[in-house]
N, C-alpha and C positions, 0 to 999 in steps of 0.2 A: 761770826756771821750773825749779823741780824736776824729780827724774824722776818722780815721782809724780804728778805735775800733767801730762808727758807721756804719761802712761797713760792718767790719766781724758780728756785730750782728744784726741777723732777724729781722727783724722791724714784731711784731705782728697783723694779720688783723684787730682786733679789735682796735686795736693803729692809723693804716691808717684810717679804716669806720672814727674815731671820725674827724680825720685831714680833710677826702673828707668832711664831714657835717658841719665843721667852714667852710669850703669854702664856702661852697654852700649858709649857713645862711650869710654868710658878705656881702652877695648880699643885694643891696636892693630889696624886696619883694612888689611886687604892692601893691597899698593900699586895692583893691578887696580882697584879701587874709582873707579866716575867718579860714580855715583851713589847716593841712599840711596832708599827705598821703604819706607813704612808697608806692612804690611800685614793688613786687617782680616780676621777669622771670627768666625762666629757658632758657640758652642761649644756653648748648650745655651738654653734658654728662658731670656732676659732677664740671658745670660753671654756676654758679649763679651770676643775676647782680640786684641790689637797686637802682631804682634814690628815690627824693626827690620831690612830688608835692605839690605846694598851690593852695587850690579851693576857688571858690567866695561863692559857700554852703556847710551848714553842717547838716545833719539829720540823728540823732543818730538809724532811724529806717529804713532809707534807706541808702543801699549803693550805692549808684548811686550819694551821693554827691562828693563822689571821680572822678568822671567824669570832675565837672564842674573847669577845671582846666586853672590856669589866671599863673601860674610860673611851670618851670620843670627842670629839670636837667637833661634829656634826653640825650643831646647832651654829657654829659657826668656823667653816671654812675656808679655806683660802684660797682666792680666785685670781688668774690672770686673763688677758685677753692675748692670745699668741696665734700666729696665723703656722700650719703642717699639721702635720699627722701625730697621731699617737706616740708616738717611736721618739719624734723631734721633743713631745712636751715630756716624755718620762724623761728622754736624758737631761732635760733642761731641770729639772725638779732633782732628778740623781746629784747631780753636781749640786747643787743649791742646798742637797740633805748630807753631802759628801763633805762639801767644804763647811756646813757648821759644826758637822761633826769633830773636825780639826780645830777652829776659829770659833765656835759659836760661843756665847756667853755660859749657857748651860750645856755646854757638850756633855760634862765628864756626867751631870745627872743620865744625860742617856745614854750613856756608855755603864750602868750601875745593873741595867737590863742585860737577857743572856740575848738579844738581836735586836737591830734595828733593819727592817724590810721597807718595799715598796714596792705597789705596784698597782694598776688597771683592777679595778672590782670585775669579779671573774675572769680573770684574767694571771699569768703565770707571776710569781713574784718573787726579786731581785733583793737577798739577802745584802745591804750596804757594810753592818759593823756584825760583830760578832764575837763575843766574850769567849 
């Protein structure tokens, strides 16, 4: 394919998510890092944004280990623009965190962690992988 044939065609969100989270993983990750953590916001009407956190804890029965966070990708997030509710963009990001887990380029690095979570900032959160 040309480049010009990769212009006229839509690059798929789900194609970019997996591209933003090799970036984010070819970072080196502090060595504190036991866990990783989605983290969802809703940023504006039908603007949703995901970073990526490593915590130094992990306690499958609190969520409050998503707090204790030593790496972030804050500074730069990853945004969709998707029209429903809450519910519709976590599953939509679930699958998207689900299926690189399986597929992704650097799956087995986040899989080296004792959990990969996600969820809504103050909001309950959905253990995905788990060592």
């Amino acid at each position: 394919m040309g480049l010009f044939d990769r212009f006229k065609k839509k690059i798929q969100p789900k194609t970019m998510f997996f591209e933003w989270l090799d970036i984010a993983l070819m970072r080196e990750l502090p060595n504190e890092v036991k866990a990783l953590n989605f983290n969802l916001y809703e940023d504006a009407k039908n603007t949703w944004s995901i970073e990526l956190v490593g915590t130094s804890e992990f306690d499958e029965n609190d969520d409050d280990w998503a707090c204790c966070e030593v790496f972030s990708t804050r500074e730069n997030p990853f945004s969709i623009d998707q029209e429903g509710d809450w519910k519709t963009v976590e599953e939509i990001f679930a699958e998207w965190v689900s299926d690189y887990l399986v597929n992704g380029k650097l799956a087995e690095k986040m899989k080296q962690y004792d959990a990969v979570g996600m969820g809504f900032v103050d909001g309950d959160l959905t253990i995905l992988f788990k060592r």
